[in-house]
C-alpha positions, 0 to 999 in steps of 0.5 A: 435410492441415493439422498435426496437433493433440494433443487429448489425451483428445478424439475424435471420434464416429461423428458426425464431432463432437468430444467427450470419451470416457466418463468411465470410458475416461479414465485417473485418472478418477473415476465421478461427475456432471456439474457442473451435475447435482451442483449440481442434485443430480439423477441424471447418466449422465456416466460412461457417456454422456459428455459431454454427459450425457443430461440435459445433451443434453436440455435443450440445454446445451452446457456440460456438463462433469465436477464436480471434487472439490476437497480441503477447504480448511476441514478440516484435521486437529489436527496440522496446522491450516495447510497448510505443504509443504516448499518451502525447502530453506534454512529457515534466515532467513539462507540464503534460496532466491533462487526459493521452490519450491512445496510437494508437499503438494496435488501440484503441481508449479511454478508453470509447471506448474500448469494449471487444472482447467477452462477451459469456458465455463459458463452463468449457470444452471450458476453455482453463484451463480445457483441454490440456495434459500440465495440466493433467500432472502437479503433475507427472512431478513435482514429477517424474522430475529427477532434482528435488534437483539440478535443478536452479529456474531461469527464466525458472523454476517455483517455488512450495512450498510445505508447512509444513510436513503436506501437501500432496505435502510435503509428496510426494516430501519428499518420492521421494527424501529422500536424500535431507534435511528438510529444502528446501522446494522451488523446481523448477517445469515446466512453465506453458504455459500463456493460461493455466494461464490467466484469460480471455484473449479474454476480456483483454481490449486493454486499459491495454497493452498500454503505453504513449510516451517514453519519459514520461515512462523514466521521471515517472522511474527516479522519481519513483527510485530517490522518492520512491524506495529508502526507499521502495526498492520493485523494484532492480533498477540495473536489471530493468533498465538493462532489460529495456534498453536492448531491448531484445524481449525474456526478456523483462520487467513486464508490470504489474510491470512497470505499477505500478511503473509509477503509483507510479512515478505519485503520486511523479511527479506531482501535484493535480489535473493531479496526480490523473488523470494519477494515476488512469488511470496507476492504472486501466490499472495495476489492469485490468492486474492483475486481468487477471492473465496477469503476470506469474512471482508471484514474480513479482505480489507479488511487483506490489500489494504493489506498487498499494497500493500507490493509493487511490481507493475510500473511501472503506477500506476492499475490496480496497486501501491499506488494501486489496493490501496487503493482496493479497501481503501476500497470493501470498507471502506465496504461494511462500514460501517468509515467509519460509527460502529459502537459502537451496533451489536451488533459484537463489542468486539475488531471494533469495536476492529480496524474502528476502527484498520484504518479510521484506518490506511487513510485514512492510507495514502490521504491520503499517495497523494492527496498523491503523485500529486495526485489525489481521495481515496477517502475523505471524513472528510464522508462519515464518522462513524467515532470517532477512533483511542483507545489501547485500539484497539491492546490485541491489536496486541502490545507493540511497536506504535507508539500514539503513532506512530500515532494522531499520524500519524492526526492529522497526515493529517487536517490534510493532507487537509483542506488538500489540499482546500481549497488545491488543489481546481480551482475554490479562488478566491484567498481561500480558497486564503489562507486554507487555507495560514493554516489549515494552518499553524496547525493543524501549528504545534498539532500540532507542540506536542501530540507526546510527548516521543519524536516531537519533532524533536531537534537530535542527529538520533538520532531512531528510526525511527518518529519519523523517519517521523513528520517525514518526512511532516510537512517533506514536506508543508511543501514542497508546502504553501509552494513556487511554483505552476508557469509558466502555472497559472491559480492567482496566489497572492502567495507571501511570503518566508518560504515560501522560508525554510520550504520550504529547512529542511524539505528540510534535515532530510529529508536529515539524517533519511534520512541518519540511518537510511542510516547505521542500515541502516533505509531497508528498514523505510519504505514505499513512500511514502518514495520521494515523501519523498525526491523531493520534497526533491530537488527543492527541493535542486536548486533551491537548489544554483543559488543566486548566494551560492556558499557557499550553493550549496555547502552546497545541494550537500552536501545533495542529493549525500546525500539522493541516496545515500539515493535509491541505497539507496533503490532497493535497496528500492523499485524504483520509485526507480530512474527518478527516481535516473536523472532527477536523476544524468543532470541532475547529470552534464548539470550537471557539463559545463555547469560545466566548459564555463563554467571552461573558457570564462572561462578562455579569455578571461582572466576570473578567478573573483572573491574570494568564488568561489575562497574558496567552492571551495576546500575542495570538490571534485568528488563522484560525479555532478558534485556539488560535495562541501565537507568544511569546509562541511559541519562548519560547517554540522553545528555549525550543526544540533548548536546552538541555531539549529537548534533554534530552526527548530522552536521552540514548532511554528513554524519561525523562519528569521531566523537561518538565511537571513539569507544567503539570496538574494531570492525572486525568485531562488529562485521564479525558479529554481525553474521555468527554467534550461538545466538545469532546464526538464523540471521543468515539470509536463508532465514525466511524473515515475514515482513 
């Protein structure tokens, strides 16, 4: 006999047919209808025919199963608008759990514990998106709706975009009402009932509704607006906290938003290893709710993606983390019609303000991963009539918001798009590749000169942290504008001296400024796109710590055995810095031995070191993965900075490196050692870098 199997509440019938018993022999069991009877709304004998019911039977359907009653999620009393259970035993901010248990408050246990409501297959008739009168309906209500051009698109309207003229909802709606403009292309159209939207709901596990204790929701608010939304202001803190605390049953706020933000609260909270517990434990209940389609408003499922992408979900780069949440953004966001101008619409002023700003702060977030990875953007400004970021776009964004952080990030994305496109497209001939480094460099010289007095680049390096992000994109960029193309790249641009000059500067004030906010304790406020930052300046680091004029090759040292400390805290933060802090401590232990095998070496055959070798060694010694630290080099060169050349670097926007690199080696050498060398040779482009 083959082993025995548990099938729970199945039998089988006098038929020899497996089959559940009638639903009022099952324990717990309520009386009620099949799913397909309810949403039919028509008489089912499931409770005491069985399964499947006689009109299941008759028409041949074998996908009969029970409706579920399922709690509403919407009503929710005046006490208790959100759904807190008691879940954290430590409330307090300093005492975190290192796991966050689940709360009692829906029944459930742990995540383990949880199983779905129903696994049954069901057919496309017994879909409740597939059948109702409301979504027959759809497009005449739409189209034939009297209030077309002056009805408001507020809370109880949905938003349809009807895209360019050549859509056949364009057309449509353009013959209906003749007399409206060109230019709206936002119209207000019925909600959509929740069942008729969500995916699965039967399947949602109970898991994605619940929420900890109250008082560590509002500890993980006041973190996330006080760290994060300020120079990311995706959330309007001012209407938040308003529907939050308002207790108002019939408004009250996104779950799978206010999931997202506690996630994004977590990460600048607390400290690994209990971030990543509660990160994840907030990312999975956000993401099963948004794979569930569980919220209706798209606007906020738009800011939700870009929130998700402050977590790191496994080494996967295209179908997960930061890369795929933004894209996602972007096809909700055009959908709505972010990209389009909707100021002729009749969209409600407050939506009109977040569109705009969400907008901005998306296309910012996709210009920076187009950069990292060297891959398309998934938005093109071409393609866009959006009006650009105004101040009074972050009026409900509260007190501590970043404007002039922001709008001069928006900026500084633009000059970067623009010129990632027009120097690194595939098919760019010689000219306009010239042409577009001679562009971008006059259009970050102007950008430069236009930032306020608290964003500029000062010499005392006591910059905050906004300012600091701020140049860290910019010198970023710089280093990827002007260095060397690769061995065998079928682009041969004539690269000039001072690319040289302009690539060693800005990854010197990449390292002073990650320095600077190590040493404040800032690096867990940066996002994800740091870790790109940070590599990238390694990388140029390490070319220049094999300079032939050893006092520059120590001070080259010096500098990159700092950015990589910076890298080591880093990873604390972002695991994804973890295989790229290996790659370069394995390169500088490989470096370490070679070093020591050529002294070893010389030693053997009698060959002294030369005058300028033992005068450049003498105050240095041996730092942590064979990087030669130089303690009198060092105060040498922070004078240098403290004084006014290193404020004439960045004189009037431009970088000036006369004074600075008179002592440099020619660029023959430095293009040379960029791309060969015994210690080097996988910084070819065909090494798979995890970034």
């Amino acid at each position: 006999m083959p082993p025995s199997v548990d099938l729970g509440i199945w039998h089988f019938n006098a038929q020899g047919n497996l089959r559940r018993p009638p639903v009022s022999m099952q324990a717990g069991r309520q009386r009620g209808a099949c799913a397909t009877c309810h949403y039919r709304k028509v008489k089912c004998d499931i409770s005491t025919a069985g399964i499947p019911c006689a009109t299941c039977r008759k028409a041949g359907r074998n996908d009969c199963k029970v409706h579920q009653k399922r709690r509403r999620v919407g009503a929710r009393s005046a006490a208790v608008p959100v759904p807190i259970a008691a879940a954290i035993d430590e409330a307090a901010l300093g005492a975190p759990a290192p796991i966050l248990h689940h709360g009692s408050g829906g029944g459930s246990g742990p995540t383990e514990d949880i199983t779905l409501l129903d696994v049954q297959p069901a057919s496309k008739a017994a879909l409740p998106g597939f059948s109702g009168e409301e979504c027959r309906t759809l497009l005449v209500e739409f189209v034939e709706q009297p209030s077309l051009n002056d009805r408001p698109i507020d809370r109880d309207a949905r938003v349809t975009y009807i895209g360019t003229d050549v859509s056949n909802l364009n057309f449509l709606t353009r013959q209906r009402s003749a007399e409206q403009g060109p230019n709206v292309c936002h119209h207000p159209s019925n909600r959509i009932a929740r069942q008729y939207i969500v995916h699965e709901p039967d399947r949602l596990p109970t898991d994605a509704l619940q929420l900890p204790d109250k008082a560590v929701v509002d500890a993980l608010l006041d973190c996330y607006f006080k760290h994060a939304n300020p120079g990311f202001p995706v959330v309007d803190e001012g209407r938040f906290r308003a529907q939050y605390g308002a207790r108002d049953p019939h408004n009250p706020p996104s779950l799978l938003l206010l999931q997202a933000m506690l996630m994004v609260g977590a990460h600048v909270a607390y400290p690994a290893p209990d971030k990543e517990a509660m990160k994840a434990t907030f990312f999975r209940r956000a993401k099963t709710l948004f794979d569930a389609r569980f919220e209706r408003c798209r606007d906020e499922a738009v800011q939700a993606a870009l929130l998700l992408t402050w977590h790191f979900d496994g080494a996967e780069d295209v179908a997960a983390n930061a890369w795929f949440w933004t894209r996602t953004a972007a096809t909700i966001a055009i959908g709505l019609g972010m990209h389009r101008d909707a100021e002729p619409s009749t969209l409600v002023p407050h939506n009109k303000r977040m569109w705009r700003r969400v907008f901005w702060l998306l296309f910012s977030l996709d210009v920076a991963l187009a950069l990292q990875y060297g891959r398309p953007q998934a938005i093109r400004l071409d393609d866009c009539d959006v009006q650009p970021l105004r101040e009074g776009d972050f009026v409900d964004c509260g007190h501590q918001t970043q404007v002039a952080f922001t709008m001069q990030s928006v900026r500084l994305s633009i000059i970067i798009s623009d010129a990632m496109r027009q120097r690194f497209r595939p098919n760019a001939n010689h000219q306009e590749r010239t042409s577009a480094l001679v562009d971008a460099d006059q259009r970050l010289a102007q950008w430069t000169l236009g930032l306020p007095e608290q964003l500029r680049l000062r010499p005392t390096l006591s910059l905050d942290l906004y300012a600091s992000m701020l140049h860290l994109s910019y010198n970023t960029f710089l280093i990827l504008l002007h260095r060397p193309r690769p061995p065998g790249s079928t682009v041969h641009d004539v690269m000039k001296p001072e690319d040289a000059d302009i690539c060693s500067a800005a990854a010197s004030h990449v390292q002073s400024l990650a320095d600077a906010l190590r040493e404040r304790d800032m690096l867990k406020y940066l996002p994800n796109s740091t870790v790109h930052v940070l590599f990238t300046a390694m990388i140029q680091l390490s070319v220049e710590v094999r300079f032939a004029n050893p006092v520059l090759a120590i001070a080259a040292q010096r500098r990159f055995d700092s950015i990589l400390a910076s890298m080591r805290s880093l990873a604390n933060v972002w695991p994804q810095a973890d295989p790229i802090l290996y790659y370069f401590e394995h390169l500088s232990k490989r470096r370490q031995q070679e070093e020591q095998a050529m002294l070893e070496g010389a030693s053997s055959n009698g060959i002294g070191l030369d005058h300028a070798q033992n005068e450049a060694f003498a105050g240095a010694e041996l730092g942590a993965h064979g990087v030669v630290f130089d303690h009198t080099g060092a105060e040498t060169e922070n004078a240098l900075l403290q004084g006014g050349d290193w404020q004439h670097l960045f004189q009037d926007g431009m970088i000036d490196m006369q004074d600075y690199s008179a002592g440099l080696p020619d660029w023959d050498e430095w293009r040379t050692h960029y791309w060969e060398g015994p210690s080097y040779e996988s910084l070819s482009p065909e090494f798979n870098f995890i970034t």
